[in-house]
C-alpha positions as CSV (number, residue, x, y, z in Angstrom):
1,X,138.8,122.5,0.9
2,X,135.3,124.0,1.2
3,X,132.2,122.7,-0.5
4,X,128.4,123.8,-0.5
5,X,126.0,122.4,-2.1
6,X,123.9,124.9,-4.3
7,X,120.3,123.5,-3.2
8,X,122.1,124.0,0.9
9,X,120.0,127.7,0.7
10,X,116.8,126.1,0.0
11,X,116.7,123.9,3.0
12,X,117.2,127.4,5.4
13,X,113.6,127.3,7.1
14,X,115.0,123.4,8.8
15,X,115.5,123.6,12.2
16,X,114.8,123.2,15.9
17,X,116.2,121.5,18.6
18,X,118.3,122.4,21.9
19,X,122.0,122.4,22.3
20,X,123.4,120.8,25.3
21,X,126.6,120.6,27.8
22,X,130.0,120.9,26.0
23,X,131.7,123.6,24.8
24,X,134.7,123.1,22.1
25,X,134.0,126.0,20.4
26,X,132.8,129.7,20.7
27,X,130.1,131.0,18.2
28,X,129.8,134.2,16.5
29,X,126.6,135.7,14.7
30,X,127.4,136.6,11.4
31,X,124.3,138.6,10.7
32,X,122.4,139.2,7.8
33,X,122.5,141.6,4.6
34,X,119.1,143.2,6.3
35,X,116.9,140.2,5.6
36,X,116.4,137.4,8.1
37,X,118.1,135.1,6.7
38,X,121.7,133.9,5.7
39,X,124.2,131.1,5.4
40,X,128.1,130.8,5.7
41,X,128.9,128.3,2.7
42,X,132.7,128.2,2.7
43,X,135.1,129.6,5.0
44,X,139.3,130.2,3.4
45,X,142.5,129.8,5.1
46,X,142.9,133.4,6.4
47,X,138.9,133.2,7.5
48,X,137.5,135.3,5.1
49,X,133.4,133.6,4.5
50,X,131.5,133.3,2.0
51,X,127.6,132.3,1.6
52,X,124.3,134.1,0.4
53,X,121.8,136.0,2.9
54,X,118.5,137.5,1.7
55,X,118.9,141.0,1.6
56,X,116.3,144.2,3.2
57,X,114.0,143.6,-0.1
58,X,114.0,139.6,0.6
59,X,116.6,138.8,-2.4
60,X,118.9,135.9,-2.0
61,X,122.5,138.0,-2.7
62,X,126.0,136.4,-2.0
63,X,127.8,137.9,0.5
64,X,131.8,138.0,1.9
65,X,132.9,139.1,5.4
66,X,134.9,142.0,5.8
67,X,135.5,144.6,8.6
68,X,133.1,143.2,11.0
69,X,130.5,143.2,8.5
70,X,128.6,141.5,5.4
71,X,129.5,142.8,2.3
72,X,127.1,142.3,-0.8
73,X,129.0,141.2,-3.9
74,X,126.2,142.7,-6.2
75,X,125.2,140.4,-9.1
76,X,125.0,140.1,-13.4
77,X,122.1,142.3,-13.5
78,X,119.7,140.2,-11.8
79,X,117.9,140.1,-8.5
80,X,119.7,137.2,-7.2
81,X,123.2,135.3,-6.6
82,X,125.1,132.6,-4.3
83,X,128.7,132.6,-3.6
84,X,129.7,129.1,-3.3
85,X,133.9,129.0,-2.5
86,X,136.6,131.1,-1.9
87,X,140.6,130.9,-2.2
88,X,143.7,132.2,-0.5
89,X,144.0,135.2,-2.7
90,X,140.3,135.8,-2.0
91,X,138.7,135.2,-5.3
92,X,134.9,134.1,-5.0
93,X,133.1,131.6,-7.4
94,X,129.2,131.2,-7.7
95,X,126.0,131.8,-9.8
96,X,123.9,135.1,-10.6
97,X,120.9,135.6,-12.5
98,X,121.3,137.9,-15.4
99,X,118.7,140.7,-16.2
100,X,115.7,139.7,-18.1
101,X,111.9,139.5,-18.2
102,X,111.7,136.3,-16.2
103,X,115.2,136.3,-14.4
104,X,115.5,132.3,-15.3
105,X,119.3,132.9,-16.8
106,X,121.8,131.5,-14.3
107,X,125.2,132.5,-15.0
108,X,128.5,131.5,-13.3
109,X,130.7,134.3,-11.5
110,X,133.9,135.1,-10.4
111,X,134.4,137.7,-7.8
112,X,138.2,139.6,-7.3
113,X,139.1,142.5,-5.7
114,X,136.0,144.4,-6.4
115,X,134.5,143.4,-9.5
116,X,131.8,140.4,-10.3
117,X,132.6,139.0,-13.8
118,X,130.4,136.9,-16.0
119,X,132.7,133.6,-16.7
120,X,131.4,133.1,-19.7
121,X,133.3,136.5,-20.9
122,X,136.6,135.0,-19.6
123,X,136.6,132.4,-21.9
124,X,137.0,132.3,-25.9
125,X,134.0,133.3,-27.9
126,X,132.5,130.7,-29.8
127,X,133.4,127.3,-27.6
128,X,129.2,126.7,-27.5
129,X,129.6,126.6,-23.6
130,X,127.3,128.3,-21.6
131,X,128.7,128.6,-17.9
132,X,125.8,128.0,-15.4
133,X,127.4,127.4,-12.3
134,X,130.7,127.6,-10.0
135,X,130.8,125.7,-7.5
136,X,134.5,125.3,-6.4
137,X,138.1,126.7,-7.0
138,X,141.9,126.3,-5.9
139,X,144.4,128.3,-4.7
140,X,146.1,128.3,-8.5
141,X,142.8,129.8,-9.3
142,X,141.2,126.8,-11.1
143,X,137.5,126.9,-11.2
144,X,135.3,123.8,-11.8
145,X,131.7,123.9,-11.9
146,X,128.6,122.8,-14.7
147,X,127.0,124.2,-17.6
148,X,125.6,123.7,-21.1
149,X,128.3,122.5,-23.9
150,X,127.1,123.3,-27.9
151,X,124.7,120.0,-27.9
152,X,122.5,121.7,-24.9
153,X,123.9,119.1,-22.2
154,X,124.9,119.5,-18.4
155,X,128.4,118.8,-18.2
156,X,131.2,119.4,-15.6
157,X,134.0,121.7,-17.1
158,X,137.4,123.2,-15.5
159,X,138.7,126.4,-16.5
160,X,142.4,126.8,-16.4
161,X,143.9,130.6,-15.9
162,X,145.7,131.8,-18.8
163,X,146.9,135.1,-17.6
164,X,145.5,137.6,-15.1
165,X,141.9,138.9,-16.0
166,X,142.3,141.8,-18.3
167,X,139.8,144.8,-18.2
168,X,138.4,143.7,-21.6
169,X,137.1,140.3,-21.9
170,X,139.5,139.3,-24.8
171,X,141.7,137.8,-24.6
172,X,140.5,134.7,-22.6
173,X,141.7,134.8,-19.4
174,X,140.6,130.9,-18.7
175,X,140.8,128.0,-21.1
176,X,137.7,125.8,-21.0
177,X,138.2,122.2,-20.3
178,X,135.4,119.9,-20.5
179,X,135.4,116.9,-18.0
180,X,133.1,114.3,-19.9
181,X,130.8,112.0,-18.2
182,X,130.5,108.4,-16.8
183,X,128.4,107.5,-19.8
184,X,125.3,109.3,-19.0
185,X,124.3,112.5,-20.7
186,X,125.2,114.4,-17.4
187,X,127.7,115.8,-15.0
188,X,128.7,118.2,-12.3
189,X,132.0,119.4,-10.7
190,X,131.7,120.6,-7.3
191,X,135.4,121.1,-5.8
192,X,139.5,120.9,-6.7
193,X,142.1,120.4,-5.1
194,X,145.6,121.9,-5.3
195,X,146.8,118.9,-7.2
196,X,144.2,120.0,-9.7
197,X,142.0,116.3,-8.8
198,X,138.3,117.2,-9.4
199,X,135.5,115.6,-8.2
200,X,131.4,116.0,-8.6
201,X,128.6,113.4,-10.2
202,X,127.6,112.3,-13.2
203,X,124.9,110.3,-14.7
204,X,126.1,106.6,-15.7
205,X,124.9,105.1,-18.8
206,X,122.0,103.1,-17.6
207,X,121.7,99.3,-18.4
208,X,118.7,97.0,-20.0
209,X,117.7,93.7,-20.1
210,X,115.5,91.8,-22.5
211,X,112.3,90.4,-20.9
212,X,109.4,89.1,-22.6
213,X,107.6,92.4,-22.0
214,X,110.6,94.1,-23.5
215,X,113.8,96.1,-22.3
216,X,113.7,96.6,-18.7
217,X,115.7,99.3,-17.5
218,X,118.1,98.2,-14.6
219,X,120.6,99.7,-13.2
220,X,119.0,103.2,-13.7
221,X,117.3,101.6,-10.1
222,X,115.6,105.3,-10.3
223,X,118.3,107.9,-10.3
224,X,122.0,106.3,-11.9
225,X,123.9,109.0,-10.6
226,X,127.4,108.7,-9.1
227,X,130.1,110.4,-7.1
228,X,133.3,110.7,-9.3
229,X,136.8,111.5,-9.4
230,X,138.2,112.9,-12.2
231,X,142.5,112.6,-12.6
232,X,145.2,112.6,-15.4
233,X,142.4,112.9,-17.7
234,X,139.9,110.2,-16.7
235,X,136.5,110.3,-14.6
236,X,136.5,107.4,-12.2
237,X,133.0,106.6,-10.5
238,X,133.6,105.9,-6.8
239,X,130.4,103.7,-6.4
240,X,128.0,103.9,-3.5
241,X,127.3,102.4,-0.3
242,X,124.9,100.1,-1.5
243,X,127.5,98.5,-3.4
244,X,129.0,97.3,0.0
245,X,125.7,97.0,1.2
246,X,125.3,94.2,-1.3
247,X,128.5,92.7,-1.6
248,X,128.7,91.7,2.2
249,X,124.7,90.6,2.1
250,X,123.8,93.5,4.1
251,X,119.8,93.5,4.0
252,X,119.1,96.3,0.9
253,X,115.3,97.6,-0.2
254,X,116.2,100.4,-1.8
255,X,114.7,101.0,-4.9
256,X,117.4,103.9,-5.9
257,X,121.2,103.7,-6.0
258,X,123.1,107.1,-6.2
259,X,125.9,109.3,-5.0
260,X,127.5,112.2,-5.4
261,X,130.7,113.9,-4.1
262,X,130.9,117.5,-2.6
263,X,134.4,117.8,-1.8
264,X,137.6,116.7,-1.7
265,X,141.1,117.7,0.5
266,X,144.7,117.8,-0.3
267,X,145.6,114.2,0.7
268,X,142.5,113.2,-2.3
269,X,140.2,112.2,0.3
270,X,136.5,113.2,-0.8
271,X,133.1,113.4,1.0
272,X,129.9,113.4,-0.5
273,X,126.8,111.5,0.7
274,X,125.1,108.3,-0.6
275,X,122.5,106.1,-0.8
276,X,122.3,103.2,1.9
277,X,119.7,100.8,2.1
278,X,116.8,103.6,1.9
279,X,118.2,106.4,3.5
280,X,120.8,108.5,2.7
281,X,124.4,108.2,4.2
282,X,127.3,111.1,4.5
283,X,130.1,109.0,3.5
284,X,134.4,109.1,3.2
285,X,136.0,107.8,0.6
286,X,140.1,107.4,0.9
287,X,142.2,104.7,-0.4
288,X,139.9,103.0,-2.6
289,X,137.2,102.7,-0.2
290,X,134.2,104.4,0.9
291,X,133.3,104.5,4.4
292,X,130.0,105.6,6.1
293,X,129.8,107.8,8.9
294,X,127.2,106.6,10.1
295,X,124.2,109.4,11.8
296,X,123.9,110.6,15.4
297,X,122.9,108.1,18.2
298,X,119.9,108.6,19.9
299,X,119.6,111.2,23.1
300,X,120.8,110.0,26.4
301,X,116.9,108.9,27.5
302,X,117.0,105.6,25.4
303,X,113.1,104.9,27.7
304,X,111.6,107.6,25.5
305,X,112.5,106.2,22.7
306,X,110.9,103.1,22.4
307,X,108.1,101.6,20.2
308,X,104.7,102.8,18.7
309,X,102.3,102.3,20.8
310,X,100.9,98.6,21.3
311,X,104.6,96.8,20.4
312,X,105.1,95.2,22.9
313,X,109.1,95.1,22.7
314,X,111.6,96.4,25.5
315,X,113.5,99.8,24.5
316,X,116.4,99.0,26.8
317,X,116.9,95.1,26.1
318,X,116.8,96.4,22.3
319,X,119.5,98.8,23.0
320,X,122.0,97.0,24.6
321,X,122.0,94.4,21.8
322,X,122.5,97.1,19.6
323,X,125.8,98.0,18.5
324,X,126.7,101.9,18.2
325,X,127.5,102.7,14.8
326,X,130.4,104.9,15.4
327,X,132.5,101.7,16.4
328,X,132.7,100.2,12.8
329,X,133.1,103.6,11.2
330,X,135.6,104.1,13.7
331,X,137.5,100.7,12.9
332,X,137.6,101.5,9.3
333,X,138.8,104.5,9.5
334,X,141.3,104.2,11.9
335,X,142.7,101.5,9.0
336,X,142.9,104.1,6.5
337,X,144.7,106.3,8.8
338,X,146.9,103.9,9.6
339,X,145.9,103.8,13.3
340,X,146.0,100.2,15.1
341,X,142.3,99.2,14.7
342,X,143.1,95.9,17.1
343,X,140.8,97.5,19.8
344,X,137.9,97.9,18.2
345,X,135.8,94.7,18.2
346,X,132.2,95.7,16.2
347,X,131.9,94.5,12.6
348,X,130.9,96.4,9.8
349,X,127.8,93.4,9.5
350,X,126.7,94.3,13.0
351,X,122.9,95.6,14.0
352,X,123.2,99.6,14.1
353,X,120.4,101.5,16.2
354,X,118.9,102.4,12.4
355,X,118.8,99.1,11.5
356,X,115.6,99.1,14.6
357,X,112.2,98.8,12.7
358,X,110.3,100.6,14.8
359,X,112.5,103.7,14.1
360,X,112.1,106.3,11.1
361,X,115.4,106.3,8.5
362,X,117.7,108.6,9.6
363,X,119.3,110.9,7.0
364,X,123.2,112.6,7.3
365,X,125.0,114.3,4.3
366,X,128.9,115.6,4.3
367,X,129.9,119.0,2.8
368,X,133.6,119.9,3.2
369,X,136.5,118.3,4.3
370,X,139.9,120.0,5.4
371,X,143.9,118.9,5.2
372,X,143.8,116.6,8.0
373,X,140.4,114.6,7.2
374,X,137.8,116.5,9.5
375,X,134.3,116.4,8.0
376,X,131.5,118.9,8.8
377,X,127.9,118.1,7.0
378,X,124.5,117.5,8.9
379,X,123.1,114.8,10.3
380,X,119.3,114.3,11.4
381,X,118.5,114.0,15.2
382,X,115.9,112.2,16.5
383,X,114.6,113.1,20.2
384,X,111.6,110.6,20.7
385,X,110.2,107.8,18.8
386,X,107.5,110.2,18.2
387,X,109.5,113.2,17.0
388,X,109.7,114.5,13.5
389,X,113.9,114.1,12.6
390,X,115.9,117.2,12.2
391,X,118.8,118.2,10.6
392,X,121.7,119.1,13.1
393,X,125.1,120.4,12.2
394,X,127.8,117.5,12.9
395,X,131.5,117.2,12.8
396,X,133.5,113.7,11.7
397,X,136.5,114.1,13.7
398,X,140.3,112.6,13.3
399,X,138.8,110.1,16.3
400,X,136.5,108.3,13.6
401,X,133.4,109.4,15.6
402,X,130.5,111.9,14.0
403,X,129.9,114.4,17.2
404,X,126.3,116.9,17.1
405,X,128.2,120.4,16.9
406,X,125.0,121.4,19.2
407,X,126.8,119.4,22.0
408,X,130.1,121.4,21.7
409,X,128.7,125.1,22.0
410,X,127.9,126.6,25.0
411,X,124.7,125.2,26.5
412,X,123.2,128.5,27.4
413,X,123.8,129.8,23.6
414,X,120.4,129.6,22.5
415,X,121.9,128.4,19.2
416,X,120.7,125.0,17.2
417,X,122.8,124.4,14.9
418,X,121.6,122.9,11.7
419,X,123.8,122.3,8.8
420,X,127.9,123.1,8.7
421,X,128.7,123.7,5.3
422,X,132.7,124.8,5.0
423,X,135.8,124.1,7.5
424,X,138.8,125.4,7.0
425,X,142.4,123.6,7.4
426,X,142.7,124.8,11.3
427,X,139.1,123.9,12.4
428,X,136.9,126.6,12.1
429,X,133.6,126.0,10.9
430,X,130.6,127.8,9.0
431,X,127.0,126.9,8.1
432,X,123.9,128.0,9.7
433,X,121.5,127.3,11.9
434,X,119.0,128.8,14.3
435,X,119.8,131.7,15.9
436,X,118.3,132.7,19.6
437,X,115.6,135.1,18.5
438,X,114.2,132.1,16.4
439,X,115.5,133.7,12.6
440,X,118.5,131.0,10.5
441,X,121.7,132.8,10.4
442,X,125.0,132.3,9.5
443,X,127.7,131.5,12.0
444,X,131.1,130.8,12.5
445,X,132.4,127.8,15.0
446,X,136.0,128.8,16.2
447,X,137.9,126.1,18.5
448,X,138.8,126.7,21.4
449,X,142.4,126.4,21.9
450,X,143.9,122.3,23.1
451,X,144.8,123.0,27.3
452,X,148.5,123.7,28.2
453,X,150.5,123.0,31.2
454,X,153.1,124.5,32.8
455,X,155.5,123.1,35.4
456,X,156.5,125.9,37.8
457,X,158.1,123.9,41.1
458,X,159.6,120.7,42.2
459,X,160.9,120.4,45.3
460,X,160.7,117.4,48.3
461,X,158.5,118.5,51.3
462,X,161.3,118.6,53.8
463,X,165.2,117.5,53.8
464,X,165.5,114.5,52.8
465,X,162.4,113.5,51.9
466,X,160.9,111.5,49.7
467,X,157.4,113.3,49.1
468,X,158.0,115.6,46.2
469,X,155.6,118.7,45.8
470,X,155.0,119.5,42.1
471,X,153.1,122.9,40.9
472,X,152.2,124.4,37.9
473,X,149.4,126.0,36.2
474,X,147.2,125.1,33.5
475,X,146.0,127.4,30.4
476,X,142.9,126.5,27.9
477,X,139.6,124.8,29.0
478,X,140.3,122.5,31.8
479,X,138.3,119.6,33.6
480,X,141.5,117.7,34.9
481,X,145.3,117.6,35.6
482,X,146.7,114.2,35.7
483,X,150.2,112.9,36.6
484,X,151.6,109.7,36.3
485,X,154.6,108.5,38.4
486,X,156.1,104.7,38.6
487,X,152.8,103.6,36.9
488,X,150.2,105.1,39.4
489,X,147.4,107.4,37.6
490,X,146.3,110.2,39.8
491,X,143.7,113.0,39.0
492,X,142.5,116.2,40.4
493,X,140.0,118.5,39.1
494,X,141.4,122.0,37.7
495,X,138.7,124.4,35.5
496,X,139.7,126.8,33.6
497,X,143.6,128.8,34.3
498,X,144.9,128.3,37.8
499,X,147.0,126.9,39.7
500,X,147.2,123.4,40.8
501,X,149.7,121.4,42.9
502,X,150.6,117.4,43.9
503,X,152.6,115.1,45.5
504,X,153.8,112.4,44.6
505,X,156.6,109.8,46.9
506,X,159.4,109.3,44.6
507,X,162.3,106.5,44.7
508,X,166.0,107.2,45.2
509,X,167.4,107.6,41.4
510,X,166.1,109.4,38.7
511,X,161.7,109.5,38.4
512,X,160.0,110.1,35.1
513,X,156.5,112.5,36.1
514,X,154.5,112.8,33.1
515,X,151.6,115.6,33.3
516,X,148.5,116.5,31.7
517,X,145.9,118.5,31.3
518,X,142.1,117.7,29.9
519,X,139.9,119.4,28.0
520,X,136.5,118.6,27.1
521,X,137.6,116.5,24.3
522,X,141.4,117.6,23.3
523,X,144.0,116.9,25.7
524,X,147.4,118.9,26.1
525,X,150.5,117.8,24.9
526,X,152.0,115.1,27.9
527,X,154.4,117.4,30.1
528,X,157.2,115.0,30.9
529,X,159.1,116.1,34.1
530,X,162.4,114.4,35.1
531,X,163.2,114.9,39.0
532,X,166.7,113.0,40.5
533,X,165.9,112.5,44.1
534,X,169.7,111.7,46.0
């Protein structure tokens, strides 16, 4: 699934930075509706995008790709409107103003075929409701977002499809569901899944505590919001880090305890972002437990990143006692994916690199999740000890480690990637970020295809003999080809597609060569060659 968050357009003028080395994707320009700015929000399963760009007379208008181009979904009457997900069939969900004297009426859309509707003239007069936003919907065409119920509270609601949309607004073409809260006067939906599981924030219904002064307020610790999941009728909260944070004695001097969830994928695992100790934390939550992904380590020159000026404390002895943070998020969730954890030796209690004093909080958020648990979000990236953070795009990958998408672009790009905001379920990613000529654009991340290999020729060297020359080629993105043979490793360097060849001295019997190719980070499937030497 693909989440945005609405408030993602607002944070557009962030940015900076230089990509690096790698390259594990190629990166198209998606342009612009004539303004200078845009941002890909959600991406489907047949690659059609979604997202909002600021159009030739500088209004923010949602936008879907088409034809090589942007196209400009028009709005309720208004100046403005964001497109926040799209389906299989297409369909588009978001906001609009209406038209009015002071354009402050936000009303949720749905956009099919070729026609933006208001929602709140697909459902039945006289519910009270008035549909603000919509922020996500399924491929059954269930659409979950917030708006105002008959009391004048913001509350999450799911509208179910009755029949197809008919060209007069009655009758309803979606029943109205309202989700409830968990206990606080507020909530928010921001995605679905296929199962029909929902998930968003609410307020929680804050708790007091007699003093002599009076009540004190508690566990409203400044903002009591929470992640939730809402299923077979109930809203569960999911908690925040902070919980773990106190319940293992992790050090904790944050005044505010909050969460909130942006999406969730087909298997029910969600991703949202949470407090943790002060900062804020992009976290995972799957099988009852919510796991943080940590933020990016620091660059490779770990002597300019030492203390203020006048500390007198070593920057290299303090980061070799430091353990990465990517190792415990790693363990845990290589537990949830049933993976053997047995090699992974940090504890969650362990020092991380944020944990340094002398370093500013560092900040990562998650946006989307797809089928088979990849997380895209942003993360902030620190260069020196004296350098403002910045927000950098950042992928969670099935290897339990949070990778800068700058590092897996092409280096001479002239991209910076700052926030990834949708993935689909085969790996392509949207967002935006800075494009060369300095303006924030949309763009679209495609991978770059796993390398192949291909075993052409085995035959010995000479009658008889027991030297065995092996060729093949090799398709993809390249750094390596390596063979194995009677438990000896060999290597040779191969870039690109070409040809490569071997040889390795085989025993009398039948000898097991297994082949294969590397990539910068995804490896081809193992080529297993069997050769009978007589």
């Amino acid at each position: 699934m693909n989440r945005s968050l609405p408030c993602a357009f607002a944070l557009l003028l962030a940015g900076g930075g230089v990509a690096s080395a790698a390259s594990d994707y190629t990166i198209t320009d998606l342009g612009t509706l004539g303004g200078p700015v845009s941002a890909a929000t959600a991406i489907s399963a047949t690659g059609q995008v979604v997202g909002v760009s600021l159009d030739g007379s500088g209004n923010a208008r949602a936008f879907t790709t088409g034809n090589d181009t942007l196209l400009d979904l028009g709005t309720l009457g208004g100046p403005t409107s964001y497109a926040s997900d799209v389906n299989l069939a297409g369909d588009i969900v978001g906001d609009s103003l209406l038209k009015g004297r002071f354009y402050k009426k936000t009303r949720a859309f749905l956009f099919r075929g070729d026609t933006i509707s208001d929602l709140n003239t697909l459902i039945a007069p006289g519910s009270g409701w008035t549909l603000t936003n919509a922020f996500g919907l399924n491929d059954d065409g269930r659409i979950v977002g917030g708006g105002t119920d008959a009391s004048g509270n913001q509350r999450a609601f799911v509208l179910e499809p009755l029949a197809s949309i008919p060209e007069a607004p009655n009758p309803a073409a979606f029943e109205l569901q309202p989700l409830g809260t968990l206990g606080g006067p507020t909530s928010v939906a921001t995605d679905i899944n296929s199962e029909g599981t929902i998930v968003g924030y609410s307020q929680i219904a804050p708790k007091f505590s007699w003093t002599i002064g009076g009540p004190q307020w508690g566990d409203a610790r400044s903002t009591p919001i929470r992640a939730f999941i809402y299923q077979d009728g109930e809203m569960t909260s999911l908690g925040t880090l902070d919980d773990d944070a106190e319940a293992t004695g992790r050090r904790h001097f944050a005044p505010a305890s909050y969460s909130y969830a942006a999406a969730i994928n087909e298997q029910g695992w969600v991703v949202g972002t949470s407090s943790l100790s002060g900062t804020e934390r992009a976290f995972l939550y799957a099988d009852g437990e919510m796991i943080d992904l940590g933020t990016l380590p620091l660059g490779s020159d770990i002597e300019a990143i030492g203390p203020l000026p006048g500390v007198d404390i070593d920057p290299i002895t303090t980061f070799e006692n430091t353990a990465p943070r990517p190792k415990a998020a790693k363990s845990r969730a290589a537990r949830h994916r049933d993976q053997d954890d047995a090699e992974f030796a940090w504890e969650d209690d362990e020092y991380e690199i944020s944990d340094c004093w002398f370093l500013p909080p560092l900040n990562s958020h998650a946006s989307a999740i797809n089928a088979s648990g990849q997380v895209v979000g942003d993360a902030d990236y620190l260069a020196s000890w004296d350098a403002v953070p910045e927000p950098h795009a950042v992928l969670y990958d099935t290897d339990g480690i949070l990778y800068d998408l700058n590092e897996l672009i092409p280096a001479d790009s002239g991209w910076t990637l700052n926030s990834a905001l949708g993935i689909s379920d085969d790996g392509r990613i949207v967002g935006y970020g800075t494009a060369p000529d300095g303006e924030t654009r949309a763009f679209l991340l495609t991978p770059i295809p796993a390398p192949v290999v291909i075993v052409t020729t085995t035959t010995p060297t000479a009658t008889g003999s027991d030297l065995f020359l092996i060729k093949g080629i090799t398709r993809g993105k390249v750094s390596k080809v390596t063979w194995k043979s009677a438990g000896k490793t060999r290597a040779q360097s191969a870039i690109g597609t070409r040809r490569w060849q071997f040889r390795a001295k085989l025993k009398p019997g039948r000898n097991v060569i297994t082949v294969q190719a590397q990539g910068n980070r995804a490896k081809s499937q193992p080529k297993k060659v069997i050769i009978v030497r007589r």
